[in-house]
C-alpha positions as CSV (number, residue, x, y, z in Angstrom):
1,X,2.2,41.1,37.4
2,X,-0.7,39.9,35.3
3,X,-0.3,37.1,32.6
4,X,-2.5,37.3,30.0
5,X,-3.0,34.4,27.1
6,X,-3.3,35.9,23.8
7,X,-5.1,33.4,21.4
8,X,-4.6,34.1,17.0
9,X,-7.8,33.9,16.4
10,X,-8.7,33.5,12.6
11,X,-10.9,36.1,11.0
12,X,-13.8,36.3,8.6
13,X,-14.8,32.8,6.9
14,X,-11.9,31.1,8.8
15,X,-13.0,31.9,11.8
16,X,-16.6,30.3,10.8
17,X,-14.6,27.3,9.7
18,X,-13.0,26.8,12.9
19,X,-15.6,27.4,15.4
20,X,-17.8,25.0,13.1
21,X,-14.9,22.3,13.7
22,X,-14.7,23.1,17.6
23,X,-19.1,23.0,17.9
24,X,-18.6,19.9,16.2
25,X,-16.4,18.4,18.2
26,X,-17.6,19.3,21.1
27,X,-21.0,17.2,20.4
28,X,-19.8,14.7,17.5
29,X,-16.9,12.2,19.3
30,X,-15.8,15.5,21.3
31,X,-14.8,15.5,24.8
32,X,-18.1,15.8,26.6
33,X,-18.9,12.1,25.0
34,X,-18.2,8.7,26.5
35,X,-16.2,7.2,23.9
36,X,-14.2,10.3,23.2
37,X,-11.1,8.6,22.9
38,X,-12.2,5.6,20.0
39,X,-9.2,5.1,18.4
40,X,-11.9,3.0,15.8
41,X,-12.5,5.5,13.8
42,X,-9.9,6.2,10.9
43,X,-9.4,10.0,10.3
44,X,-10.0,10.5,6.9
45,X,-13.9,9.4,7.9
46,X,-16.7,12.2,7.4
47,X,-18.8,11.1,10.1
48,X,-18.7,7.6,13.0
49,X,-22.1,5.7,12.8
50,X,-22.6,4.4,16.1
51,X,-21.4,0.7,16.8
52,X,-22.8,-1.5,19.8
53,X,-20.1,-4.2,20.6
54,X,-21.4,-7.0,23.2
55,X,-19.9,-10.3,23.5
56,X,-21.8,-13.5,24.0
57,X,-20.8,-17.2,24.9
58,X,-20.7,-18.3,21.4
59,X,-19.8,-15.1,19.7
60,X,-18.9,-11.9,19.4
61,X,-21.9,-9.0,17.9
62,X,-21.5,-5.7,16.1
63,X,-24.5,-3.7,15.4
64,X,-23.6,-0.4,13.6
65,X,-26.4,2.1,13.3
66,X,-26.7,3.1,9.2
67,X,-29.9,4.7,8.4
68,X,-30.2,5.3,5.0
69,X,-27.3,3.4,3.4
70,X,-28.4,0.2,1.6
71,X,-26.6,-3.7,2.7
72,X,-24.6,-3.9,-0.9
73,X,-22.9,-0.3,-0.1
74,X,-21.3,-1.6,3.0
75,X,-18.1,-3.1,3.1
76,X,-17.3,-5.6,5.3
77,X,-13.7,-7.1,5.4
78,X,-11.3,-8.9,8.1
79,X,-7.5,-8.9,7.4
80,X,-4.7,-9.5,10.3
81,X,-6.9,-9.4,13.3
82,X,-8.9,-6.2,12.2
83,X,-12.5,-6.4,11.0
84,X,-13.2,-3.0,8.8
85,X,-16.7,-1.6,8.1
86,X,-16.7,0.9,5.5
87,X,-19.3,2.9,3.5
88,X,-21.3,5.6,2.4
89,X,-24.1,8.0,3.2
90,X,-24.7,10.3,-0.1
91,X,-26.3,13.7,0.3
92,X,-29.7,13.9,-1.0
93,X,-29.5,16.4,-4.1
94,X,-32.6,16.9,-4.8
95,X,-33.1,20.4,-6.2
96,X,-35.6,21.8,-3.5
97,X,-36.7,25.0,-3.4
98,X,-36.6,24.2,0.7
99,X,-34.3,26.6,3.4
100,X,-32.6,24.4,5.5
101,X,-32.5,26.0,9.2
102,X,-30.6,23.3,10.6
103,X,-28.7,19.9,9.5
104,X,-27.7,17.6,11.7
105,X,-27.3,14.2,9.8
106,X,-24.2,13.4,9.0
107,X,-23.5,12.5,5.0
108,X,-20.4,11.4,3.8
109,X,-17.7,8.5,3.9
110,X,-17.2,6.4,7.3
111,X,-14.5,3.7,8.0
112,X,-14.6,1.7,11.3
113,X,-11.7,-0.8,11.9
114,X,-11.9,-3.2,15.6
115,X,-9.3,-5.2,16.7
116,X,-10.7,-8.7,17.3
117,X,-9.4,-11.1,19.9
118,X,-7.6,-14.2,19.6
119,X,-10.7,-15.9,20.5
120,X,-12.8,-14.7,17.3
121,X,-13.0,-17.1,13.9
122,X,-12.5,-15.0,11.1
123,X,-13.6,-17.8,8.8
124,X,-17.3,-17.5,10.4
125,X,-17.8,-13.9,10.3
126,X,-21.1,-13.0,8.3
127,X,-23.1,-9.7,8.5
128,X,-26.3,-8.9,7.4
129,X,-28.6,-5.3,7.0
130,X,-32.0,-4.7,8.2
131,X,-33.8,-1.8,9.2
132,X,-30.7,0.5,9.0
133,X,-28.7,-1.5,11.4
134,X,-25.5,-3.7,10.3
135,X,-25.3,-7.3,12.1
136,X,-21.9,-8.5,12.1
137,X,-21.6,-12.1,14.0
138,X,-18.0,-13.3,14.7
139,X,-18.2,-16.4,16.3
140,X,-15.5,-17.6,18.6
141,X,-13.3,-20.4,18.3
142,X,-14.0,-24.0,20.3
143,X,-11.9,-23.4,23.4
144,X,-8.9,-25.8,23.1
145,X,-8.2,-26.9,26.8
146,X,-4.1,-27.6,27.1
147,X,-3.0,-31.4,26.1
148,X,-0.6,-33.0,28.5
149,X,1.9,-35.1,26.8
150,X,3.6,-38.2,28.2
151,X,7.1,-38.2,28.5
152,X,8.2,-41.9,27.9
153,X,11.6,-43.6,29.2
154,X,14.0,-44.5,26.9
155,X,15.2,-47.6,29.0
156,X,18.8,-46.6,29.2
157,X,19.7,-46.6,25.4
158,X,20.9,-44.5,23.2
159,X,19.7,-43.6,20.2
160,X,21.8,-43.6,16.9
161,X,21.9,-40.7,14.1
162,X,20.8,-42.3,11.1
163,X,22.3,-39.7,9.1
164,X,25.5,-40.9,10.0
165,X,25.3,-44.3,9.0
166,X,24.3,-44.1,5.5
């Protein structure tokens, strides 16, 4: 016997919604890219601008790719651990008489949150914008190298509560 699976498939303008979202994510953050599974993206995003994340010996770097979206729209802010990038790309509305045969750049709102390591000083962090490309510099911490402490003898006495006393 022959199993066959039977898929709903959604018809007229649903079904061009849904195989837009499946072309979509097939080459936007699908599974055919590297960092398919980038939990750093938060959902209600429109479209993920591309982040480079390298570490150095003095700090940590984050350059986000962000054509078109000026330094005062982005929103930079560390709370608990988590530095967030957030921001805009606006849709050009110009009235053009123009047919678009294809769009690929993305327009919307993007949110970007990364988990930063124990190591990073949150009171240094400081970004800056040039050239479409957001420059966020965490330094890290001095390393603190374990203190031994000296255990001293007591020479045999006892020591009294003072609370008791009074």
């Amino acid at each position: 016997m022959n199993m066959v699976r039977q898929t709903d498939w959604p018809t007229g303008l649903n079904l061009h919604n849904e195989l837009r979202r499946v072309v979509d994510r097939m080459f936007e953050g699908g599974r055919f890219e590297q960092d398919a599974t980038d939990d750093s993206s938060i959902v209600t995003s429109q479209w993920t601008p591309r982040v480079d994340v390298l570490e150095e010996p003095e700090r940590f770097l984050l350059l986000a790719d962000l054509p078109g979206i000026e330094p005062a729209d982005i929103e930079v802010s560390m709370d608990d651990g988590i530095l967030t990038i957030k921001g805009e790309r606006k849709s050009e509305t110009a009235s053009r008489t123009n047919r678009f045969s294809r769009i690929e750049r993305s327009y919307g709102v993007f949110h970007r949150r990364f988990a930063l390591p124990g190591s990073a000083d949150a009171q240094g962090i400081s970004a800056q914008g040039r050239n479409g490309v957001l420059e966020v510099s965490i330094p890290k911490r001095p390393e603190t190298t374990p203190r031994r402490i000296q255990v001293n003898h007591l020479g045999g006495r006892v020591l009294e509560d003072q609370t008791s006393s009074q």
